[in-house]
Backbone as a printed PyTorch tensor [residue, N CA C, xyz], in Angstrom:
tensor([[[  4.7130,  -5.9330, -25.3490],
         [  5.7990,  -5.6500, -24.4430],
         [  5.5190,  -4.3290, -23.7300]],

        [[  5.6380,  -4.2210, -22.7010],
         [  5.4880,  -2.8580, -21.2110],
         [  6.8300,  -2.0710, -21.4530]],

        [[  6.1250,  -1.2830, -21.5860],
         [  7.3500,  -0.0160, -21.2380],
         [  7.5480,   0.1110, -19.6700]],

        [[  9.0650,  -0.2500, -19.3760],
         [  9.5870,   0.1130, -17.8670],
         [ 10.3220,   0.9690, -18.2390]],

        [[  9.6050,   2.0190, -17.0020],
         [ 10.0320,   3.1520, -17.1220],
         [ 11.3930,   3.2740, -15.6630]],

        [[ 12.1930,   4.4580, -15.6330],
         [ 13.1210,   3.9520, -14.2400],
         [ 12.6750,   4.0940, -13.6010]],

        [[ 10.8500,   4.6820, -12.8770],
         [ 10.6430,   4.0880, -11.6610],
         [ 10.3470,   2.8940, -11.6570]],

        [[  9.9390,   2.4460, -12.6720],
         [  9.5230,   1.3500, -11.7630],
         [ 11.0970,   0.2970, -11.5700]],

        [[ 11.7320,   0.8440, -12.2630],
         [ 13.4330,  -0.1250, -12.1810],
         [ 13.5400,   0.0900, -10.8900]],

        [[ 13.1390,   1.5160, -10.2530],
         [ 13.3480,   1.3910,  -8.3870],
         [ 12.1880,   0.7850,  -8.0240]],

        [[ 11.3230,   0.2970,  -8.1960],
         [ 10.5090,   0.1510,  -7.4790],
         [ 10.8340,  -1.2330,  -6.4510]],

        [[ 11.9630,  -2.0680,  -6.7940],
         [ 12.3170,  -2.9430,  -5.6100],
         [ 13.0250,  -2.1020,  -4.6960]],

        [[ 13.8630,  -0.9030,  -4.9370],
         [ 14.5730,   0.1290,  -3.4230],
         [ 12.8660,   0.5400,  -2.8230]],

        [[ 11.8810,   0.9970,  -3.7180],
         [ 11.1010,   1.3940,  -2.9310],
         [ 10.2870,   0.2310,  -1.6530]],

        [[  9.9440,  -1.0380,  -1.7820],
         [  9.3270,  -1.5310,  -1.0540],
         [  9.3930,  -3.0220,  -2.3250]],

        [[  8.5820,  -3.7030,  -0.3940],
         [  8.0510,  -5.1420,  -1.2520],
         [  7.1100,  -5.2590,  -2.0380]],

        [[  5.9210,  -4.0980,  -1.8420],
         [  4.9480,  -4.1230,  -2.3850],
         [  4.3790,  -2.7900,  -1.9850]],

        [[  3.4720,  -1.9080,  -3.6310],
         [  2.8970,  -1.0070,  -3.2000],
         [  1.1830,  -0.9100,  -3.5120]],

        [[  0.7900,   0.0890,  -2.5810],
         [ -0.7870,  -0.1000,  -2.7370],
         [ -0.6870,   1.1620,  -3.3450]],

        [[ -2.2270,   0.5610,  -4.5210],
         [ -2.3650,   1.8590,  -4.9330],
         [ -3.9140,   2.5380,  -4.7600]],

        [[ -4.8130,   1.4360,  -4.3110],
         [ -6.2040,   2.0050,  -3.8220],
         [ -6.5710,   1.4720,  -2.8510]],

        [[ -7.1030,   1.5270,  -2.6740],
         [ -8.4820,   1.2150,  -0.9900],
         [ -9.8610,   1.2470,  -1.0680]],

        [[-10.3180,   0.3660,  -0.1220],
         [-11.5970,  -0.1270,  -0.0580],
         [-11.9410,   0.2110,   1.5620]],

        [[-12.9760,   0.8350,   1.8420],
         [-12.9100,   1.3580,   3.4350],
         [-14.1270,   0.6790,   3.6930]],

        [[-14.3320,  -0.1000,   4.9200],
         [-16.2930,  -0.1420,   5.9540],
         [-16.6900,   0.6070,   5.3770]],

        [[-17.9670,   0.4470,   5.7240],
         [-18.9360,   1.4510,   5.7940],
         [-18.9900,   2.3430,   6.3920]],

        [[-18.2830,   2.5620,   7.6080],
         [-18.0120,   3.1710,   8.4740],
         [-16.6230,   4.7100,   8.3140]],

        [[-16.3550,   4.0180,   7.2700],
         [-15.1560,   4.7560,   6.5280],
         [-14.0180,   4.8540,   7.5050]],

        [[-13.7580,   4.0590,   8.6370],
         [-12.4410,   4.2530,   9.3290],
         [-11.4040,   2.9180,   9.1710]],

        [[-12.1080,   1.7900,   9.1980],
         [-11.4620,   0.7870,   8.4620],
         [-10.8030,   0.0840,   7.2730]],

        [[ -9.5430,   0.0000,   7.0870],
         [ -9.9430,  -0.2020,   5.1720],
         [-10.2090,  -2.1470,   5.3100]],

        [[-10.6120,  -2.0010,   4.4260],
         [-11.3140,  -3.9170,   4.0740],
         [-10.6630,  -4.0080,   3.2770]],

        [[-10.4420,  -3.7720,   2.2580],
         [ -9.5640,  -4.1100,   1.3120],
         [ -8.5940,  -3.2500,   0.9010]],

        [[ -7.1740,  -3.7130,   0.2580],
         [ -6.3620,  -2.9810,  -0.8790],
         [ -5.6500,  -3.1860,  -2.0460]],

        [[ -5.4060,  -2.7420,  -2.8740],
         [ -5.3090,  -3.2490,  -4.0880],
         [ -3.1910,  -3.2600,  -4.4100]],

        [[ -2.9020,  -4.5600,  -4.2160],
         [ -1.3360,  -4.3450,  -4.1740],
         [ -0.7320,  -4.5540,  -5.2070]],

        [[  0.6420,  -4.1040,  -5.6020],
         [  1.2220,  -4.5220,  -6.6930],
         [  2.7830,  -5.0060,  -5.8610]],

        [[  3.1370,  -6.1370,  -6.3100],
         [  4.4610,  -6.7010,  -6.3990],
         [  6.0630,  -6.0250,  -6.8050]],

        [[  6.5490,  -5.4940,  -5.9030],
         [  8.2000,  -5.0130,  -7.0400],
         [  8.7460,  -6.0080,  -6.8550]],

        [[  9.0360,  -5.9980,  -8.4030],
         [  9.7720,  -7.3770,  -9.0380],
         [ 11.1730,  -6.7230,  -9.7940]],

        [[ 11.4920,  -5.9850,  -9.0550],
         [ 12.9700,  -5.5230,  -9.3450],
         [ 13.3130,  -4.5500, -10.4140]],

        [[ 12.5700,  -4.6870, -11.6240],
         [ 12.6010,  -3.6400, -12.6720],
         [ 11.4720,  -3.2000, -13.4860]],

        [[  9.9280,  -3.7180, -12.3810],
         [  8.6650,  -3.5930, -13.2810],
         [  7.9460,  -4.0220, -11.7930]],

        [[  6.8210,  -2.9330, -11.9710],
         [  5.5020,  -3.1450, -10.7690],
         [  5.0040,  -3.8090, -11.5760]],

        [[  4.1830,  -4.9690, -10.7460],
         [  3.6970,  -6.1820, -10.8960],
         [  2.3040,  -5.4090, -11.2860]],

        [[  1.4800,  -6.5480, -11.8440],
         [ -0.4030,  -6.3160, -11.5560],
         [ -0.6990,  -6.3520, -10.4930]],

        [[ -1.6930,  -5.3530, -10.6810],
         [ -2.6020,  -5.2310,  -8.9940],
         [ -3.4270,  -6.1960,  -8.6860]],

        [[ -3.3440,  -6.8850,  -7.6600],
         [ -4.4080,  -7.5060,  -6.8920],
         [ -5.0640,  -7.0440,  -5.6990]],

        [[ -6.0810,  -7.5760,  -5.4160],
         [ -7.1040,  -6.9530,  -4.6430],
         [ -6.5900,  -8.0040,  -3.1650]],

        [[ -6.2280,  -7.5630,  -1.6170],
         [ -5.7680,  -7.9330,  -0.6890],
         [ -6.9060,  -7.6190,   0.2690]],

        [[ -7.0470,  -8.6750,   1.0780],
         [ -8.3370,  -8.7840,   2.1620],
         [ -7.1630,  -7.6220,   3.5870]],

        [[ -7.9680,  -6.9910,   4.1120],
         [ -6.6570,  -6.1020,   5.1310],
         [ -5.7310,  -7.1440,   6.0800]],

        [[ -6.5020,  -8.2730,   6.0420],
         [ -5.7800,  -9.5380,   6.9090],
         [ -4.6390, -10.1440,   6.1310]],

        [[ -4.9160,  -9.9520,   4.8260],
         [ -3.7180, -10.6440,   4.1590],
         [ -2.2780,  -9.8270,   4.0840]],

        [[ -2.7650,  -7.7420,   3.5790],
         [ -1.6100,  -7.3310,   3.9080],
         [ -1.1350,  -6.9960,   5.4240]],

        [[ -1.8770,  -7.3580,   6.3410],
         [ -1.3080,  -7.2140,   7.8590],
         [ -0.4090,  -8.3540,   8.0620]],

        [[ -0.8100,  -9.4970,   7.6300],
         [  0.2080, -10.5190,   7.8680],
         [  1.1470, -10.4910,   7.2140]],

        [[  1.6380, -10.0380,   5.8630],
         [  2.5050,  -9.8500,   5.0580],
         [  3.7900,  -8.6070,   5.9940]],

        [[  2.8050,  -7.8780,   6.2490],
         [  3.7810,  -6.6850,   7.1880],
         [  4.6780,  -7.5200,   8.1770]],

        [[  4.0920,  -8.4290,   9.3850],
         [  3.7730,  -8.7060,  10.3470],
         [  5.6460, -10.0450,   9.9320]],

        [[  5.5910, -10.5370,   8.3740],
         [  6.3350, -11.3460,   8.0190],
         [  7.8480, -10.2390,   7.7000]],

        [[  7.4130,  -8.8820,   7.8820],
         [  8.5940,  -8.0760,   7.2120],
         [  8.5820,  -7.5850,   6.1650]],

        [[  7.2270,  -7.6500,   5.2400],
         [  7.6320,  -7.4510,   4.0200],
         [  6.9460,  -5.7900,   4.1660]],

        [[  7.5610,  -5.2480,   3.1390],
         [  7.5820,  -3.6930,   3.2310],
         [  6.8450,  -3.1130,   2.2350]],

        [[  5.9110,  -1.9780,   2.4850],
         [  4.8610,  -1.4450,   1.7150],
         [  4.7960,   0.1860,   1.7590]],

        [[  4.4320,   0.5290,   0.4160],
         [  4.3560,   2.1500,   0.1560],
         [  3.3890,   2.1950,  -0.4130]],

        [[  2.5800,   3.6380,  -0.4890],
         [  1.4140,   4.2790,  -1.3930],
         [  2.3100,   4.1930,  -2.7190]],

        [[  1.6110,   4.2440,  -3.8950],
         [  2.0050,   4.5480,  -5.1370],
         [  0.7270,   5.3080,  -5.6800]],

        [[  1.4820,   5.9990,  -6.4230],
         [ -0.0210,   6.8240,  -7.5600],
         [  0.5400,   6.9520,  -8.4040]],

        [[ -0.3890,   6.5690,  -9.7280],
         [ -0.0680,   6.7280, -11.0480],
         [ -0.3120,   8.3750, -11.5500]],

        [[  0.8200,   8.6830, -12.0640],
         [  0.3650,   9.8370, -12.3150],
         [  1.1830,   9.5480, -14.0310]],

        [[  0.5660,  10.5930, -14.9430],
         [  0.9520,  10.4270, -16.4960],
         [  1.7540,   9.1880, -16.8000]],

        [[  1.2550,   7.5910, -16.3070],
         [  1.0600,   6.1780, -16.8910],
         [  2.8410,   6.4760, -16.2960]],

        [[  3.0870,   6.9190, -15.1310],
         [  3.7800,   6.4300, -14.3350],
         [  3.9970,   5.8440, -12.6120]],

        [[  4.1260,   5.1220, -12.0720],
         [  4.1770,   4.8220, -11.1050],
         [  4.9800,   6.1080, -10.4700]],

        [[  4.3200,   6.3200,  -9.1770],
         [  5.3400,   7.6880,  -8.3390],
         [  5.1220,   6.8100,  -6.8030]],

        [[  6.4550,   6.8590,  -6.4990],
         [  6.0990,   6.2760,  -4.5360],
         [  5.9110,   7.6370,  -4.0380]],

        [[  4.7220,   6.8080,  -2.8470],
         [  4.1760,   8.0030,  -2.2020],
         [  4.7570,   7.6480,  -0.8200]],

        [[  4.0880,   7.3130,   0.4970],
         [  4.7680,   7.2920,   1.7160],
         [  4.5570,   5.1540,   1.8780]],

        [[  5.6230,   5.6210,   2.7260],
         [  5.9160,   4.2770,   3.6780],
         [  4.4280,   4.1170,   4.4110]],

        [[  4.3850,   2.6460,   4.8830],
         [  3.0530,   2.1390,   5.3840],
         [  3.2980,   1.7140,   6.1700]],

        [[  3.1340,   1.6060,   7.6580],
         [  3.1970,   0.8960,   8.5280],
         [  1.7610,   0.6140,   9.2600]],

        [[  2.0570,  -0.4050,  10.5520],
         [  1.1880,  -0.9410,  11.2610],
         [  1.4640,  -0.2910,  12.4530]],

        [[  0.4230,   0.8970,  13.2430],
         [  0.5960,   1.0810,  14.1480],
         [ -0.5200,   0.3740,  14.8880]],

        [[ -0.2860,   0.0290,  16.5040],
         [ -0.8570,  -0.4800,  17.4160],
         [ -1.8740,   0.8060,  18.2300]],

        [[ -2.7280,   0.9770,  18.2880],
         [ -3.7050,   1.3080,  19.2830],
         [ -4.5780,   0.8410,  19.9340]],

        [[ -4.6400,   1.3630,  20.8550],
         [ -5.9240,   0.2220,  22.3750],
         [ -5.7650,  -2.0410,  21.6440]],

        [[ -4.4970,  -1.8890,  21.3450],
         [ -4.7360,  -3.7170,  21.2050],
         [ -4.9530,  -3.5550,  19.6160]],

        [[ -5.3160,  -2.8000,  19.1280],
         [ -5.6200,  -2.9780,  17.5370],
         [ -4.9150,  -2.9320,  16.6600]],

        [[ -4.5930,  -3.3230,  15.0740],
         [ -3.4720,  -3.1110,  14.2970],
         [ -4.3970,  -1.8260,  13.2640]],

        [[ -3.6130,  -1.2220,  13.0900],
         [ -4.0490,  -0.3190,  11.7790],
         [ -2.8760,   0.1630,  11.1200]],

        [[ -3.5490,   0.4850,   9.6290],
         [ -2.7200,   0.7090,   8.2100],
         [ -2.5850,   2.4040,   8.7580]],

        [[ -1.4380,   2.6180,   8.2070],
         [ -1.0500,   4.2490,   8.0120],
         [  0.2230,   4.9120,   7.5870]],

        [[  0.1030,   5.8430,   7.2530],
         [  1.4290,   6.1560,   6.4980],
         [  2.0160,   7.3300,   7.2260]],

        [[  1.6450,   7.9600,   8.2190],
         [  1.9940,   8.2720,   9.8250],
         [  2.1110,   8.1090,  10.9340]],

        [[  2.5720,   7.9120,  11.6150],
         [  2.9740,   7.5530,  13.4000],
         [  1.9970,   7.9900,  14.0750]],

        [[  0.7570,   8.5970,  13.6190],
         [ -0.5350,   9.1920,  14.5350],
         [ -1.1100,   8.1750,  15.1380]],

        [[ -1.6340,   8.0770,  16.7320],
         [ -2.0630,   7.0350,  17.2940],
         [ -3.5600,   7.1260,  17.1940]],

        [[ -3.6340,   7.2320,  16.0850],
         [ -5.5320,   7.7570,  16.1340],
         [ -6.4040,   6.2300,  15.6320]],

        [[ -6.9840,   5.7620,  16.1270],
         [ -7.9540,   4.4280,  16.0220],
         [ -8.4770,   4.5620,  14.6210]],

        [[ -7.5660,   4.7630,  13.4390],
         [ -8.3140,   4.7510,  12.4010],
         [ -7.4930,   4.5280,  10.9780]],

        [[ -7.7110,   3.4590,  10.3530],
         [ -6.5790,   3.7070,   9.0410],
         [ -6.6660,   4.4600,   8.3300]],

        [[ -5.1550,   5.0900,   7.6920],
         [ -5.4500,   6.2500,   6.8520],
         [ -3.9150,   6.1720,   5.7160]],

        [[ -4.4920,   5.7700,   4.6790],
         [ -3.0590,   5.6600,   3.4100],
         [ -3.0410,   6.5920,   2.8540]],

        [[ -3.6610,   8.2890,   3.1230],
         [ -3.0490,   9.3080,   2.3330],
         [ -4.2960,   9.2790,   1.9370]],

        [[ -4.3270,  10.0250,   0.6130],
         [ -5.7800,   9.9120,  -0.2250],
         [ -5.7970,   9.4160,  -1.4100]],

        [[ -5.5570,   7.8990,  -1.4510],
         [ -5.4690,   6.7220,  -2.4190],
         [ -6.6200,   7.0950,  -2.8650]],

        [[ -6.9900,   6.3620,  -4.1580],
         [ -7.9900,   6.1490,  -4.8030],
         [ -9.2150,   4.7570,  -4.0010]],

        [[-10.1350,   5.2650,  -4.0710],
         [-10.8800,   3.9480,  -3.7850],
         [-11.6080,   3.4500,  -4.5200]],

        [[-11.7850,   2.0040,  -4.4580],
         [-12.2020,   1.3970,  -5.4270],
         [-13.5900,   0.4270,  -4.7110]]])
């Protein structure tokens, strides 16, 4: 049995789902992958690994996403995630900066 702790009891006020690492190109401005977890109302779900197409469409449906970091085997929300648009493009970010490049804070990468 998991110890739920009360964040994660918020973790459905916090979002639909939070990421907690990243996978960037080679190029390091793109992320390719991220690793999401589910709020399921009184317990963050297991992480799965998300192609960037899968959580863009998930956004794109409404569903709502935050950084999380584990810190001492607790979940902590970090910032809101959105999809900003530049030159035609979608990108991940957790600021309103119109800069051609995704950026979730300084997640862990995996």
């Amino acid at each position: 049995m998991a110890f739920i702790t009360q964040e994660d009891r918020e973790m459905a006020k916090w979002a639909d789902y939070g990421i907690s690492a990243v996978r960037y190109d080679t190029n390091d401005e793109y992320i390719d992958q991220v690793k999401v977890h589910k709020g399921n109302g009184d317990s963050i779900g297991a992480g799965e690994t998300w192609s960037r197409k899968e959580a863009l469409s998930k956004m794109d449906d409404s569903k709502t996403f935050v950084t999380i970091l584990k810190n001492d085997g607790k979940w902590k929300k970090g910032e809101d995630v959105h999809i900003i648009m530049v030159e035609g493009r979608h990108f991940l970010r957790t600021d309103a900066n119109k800069k051609s490049k995704d950026n979730l804070e300084s997640l862990p990468r995996f």
